[in-house]
N, C-alpha and C positions, 0 to 999 in steps of 0.2 A: 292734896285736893285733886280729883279726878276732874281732866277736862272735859268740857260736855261740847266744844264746839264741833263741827263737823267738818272735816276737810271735803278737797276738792268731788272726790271718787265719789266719796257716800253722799256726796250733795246731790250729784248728777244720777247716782243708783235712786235716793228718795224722789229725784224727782220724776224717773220713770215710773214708779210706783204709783203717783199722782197721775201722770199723763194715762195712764191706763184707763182709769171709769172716763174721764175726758174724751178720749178716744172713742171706746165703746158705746158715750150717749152720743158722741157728734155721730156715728156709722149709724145711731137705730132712729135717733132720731131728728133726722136732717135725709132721711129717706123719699122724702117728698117734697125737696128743695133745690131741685136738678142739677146742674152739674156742681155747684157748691156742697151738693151733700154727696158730693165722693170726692174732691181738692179738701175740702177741711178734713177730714175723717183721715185720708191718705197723708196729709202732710203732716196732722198729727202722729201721725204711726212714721215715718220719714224721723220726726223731729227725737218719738222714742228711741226708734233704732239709734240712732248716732248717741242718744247717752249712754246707751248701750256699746257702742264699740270702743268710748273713749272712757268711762269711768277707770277698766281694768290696764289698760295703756298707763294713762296718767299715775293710779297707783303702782305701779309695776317700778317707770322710771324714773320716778321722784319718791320711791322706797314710801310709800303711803297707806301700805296695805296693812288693814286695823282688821280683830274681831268681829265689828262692826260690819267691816265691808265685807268679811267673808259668808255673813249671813244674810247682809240685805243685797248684795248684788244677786247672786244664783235666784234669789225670794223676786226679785222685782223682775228677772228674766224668768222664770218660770210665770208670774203672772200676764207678763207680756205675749206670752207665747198662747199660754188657755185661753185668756181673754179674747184676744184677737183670730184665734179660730173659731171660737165658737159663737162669738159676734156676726161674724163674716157669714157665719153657715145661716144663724137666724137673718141676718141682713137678705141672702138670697132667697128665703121664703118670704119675707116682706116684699119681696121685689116681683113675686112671682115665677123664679129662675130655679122650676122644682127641678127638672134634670140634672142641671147644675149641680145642686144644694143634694142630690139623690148619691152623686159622684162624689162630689166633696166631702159630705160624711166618713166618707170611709179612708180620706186623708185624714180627716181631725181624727178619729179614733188610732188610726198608726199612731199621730202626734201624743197624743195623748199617753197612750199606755208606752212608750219609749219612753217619756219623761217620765213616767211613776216609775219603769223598769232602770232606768240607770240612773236616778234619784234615790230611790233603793240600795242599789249598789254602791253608790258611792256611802250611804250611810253604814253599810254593812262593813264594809271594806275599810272605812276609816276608822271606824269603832272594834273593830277585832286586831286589824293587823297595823294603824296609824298611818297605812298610805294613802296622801293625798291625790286623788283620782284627777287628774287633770284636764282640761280639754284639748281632745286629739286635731289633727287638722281634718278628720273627715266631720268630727262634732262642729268644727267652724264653719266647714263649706254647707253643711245641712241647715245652721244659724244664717249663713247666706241665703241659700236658698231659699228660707221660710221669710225673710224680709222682705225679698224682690218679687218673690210668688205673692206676697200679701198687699203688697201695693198694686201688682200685675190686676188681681181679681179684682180690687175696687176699684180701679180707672181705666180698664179695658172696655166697661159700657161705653165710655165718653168718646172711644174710638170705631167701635162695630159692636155689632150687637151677639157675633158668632161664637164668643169664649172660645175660638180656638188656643189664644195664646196663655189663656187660665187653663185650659184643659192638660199644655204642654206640661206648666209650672206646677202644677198639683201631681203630675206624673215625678218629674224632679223631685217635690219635695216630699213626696212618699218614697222614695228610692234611696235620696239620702238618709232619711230619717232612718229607716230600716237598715241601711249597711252600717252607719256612726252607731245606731243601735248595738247590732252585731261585734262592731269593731271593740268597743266598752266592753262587753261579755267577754271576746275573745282574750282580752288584756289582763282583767280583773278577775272573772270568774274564777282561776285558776289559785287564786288567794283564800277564798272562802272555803272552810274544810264543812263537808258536806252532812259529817258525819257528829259534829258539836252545835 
């Protein structure tokens, strides 16, 4: 008989999945709720992150790691990640912060096509030659960075109105995105024969 319960990891990957439209309706609308509608929205995204950094911990060292988790963690962090950029980009035209929001764009779309582009790869790469594509430490400091730069953007109004320290963070997290990008290619590319 197959067990259907869920252990610890995949409880905490489902439940980022969940925290996700949560997230996204507290940011669109709770936009006209002052400084509440950016402490709910931000501490939701806070509370994602952290099942995020422990679901794959806890499976790791209490040997937990199921079928299960290897599809729904990547699946719940890739929608953490869309979601919450392209929330944030519409949040800033609700706000009226088109310069912003005119800058910003062209972080999400980095964000964006790096994760179709090394989602890809790793499909490729798993399916032809069975290596599991791992994440490197420059993919975890850009995972870093996109957490701290995401919170940065929403609670930076509540301190000054200048976005310089969102303008810093959106610099970071296109920089990384684009080198962990690169750095995947450089690792794996070299597996995929060009030529079948």
């Amino acid at each position: 008989m197959k067990k259907t319960a869920l252990n610890l990891p995949n409880t905490l990957s489902l439940i980022r999945v969940l925290l996700v439209p949560l997230f996204v309706a507290a940011l669109l609308f709770m936009t006209g709720c002052g400084v509440w509608g950016m402490i709910v929205p931000a501490l939701l995204y806070i509370i994602t992150g952290l099942t995020d950094m422990l679901d794959g911990k806890i499976a790791r060292k209490y040997n937990l790691v199921t079928d299960f988790g290897k599809f729904i963690d990547p699946l719940a962090d890739k929608f953490m990640v869309l979601a919450s950029m392209i929330s944030i980009l519409v949040w800033m035209i609700l706000r009226g912060e088109r310069v912003c929001a005119l800058v910003f764009v062209w972080v999400v779309l980095v964000i964006l096509l790096r994760e179709l582009g090394v989602t890809s790869l790793r499909l490729v790469v798993a399916g032809k030659s069975g290596i599991v594509v791992a994440a490197s430490m420059l993919g975890k400091i850009k995972t870093v960075s996109q957490m701290v730069g995401t919170v940065v953007l929403i609670l930076e109004p509540l301190v000054w109105q200048g976005r310089v320290v969102s303008y810093v963070f959106m610099g970071i997290m296109a920089f990384t995105t684009v080198f962990s990008g690169l750095d995947y290619l450089k690792a794996y590319l070299p597996h995929i024969d060009t030529n079948k």
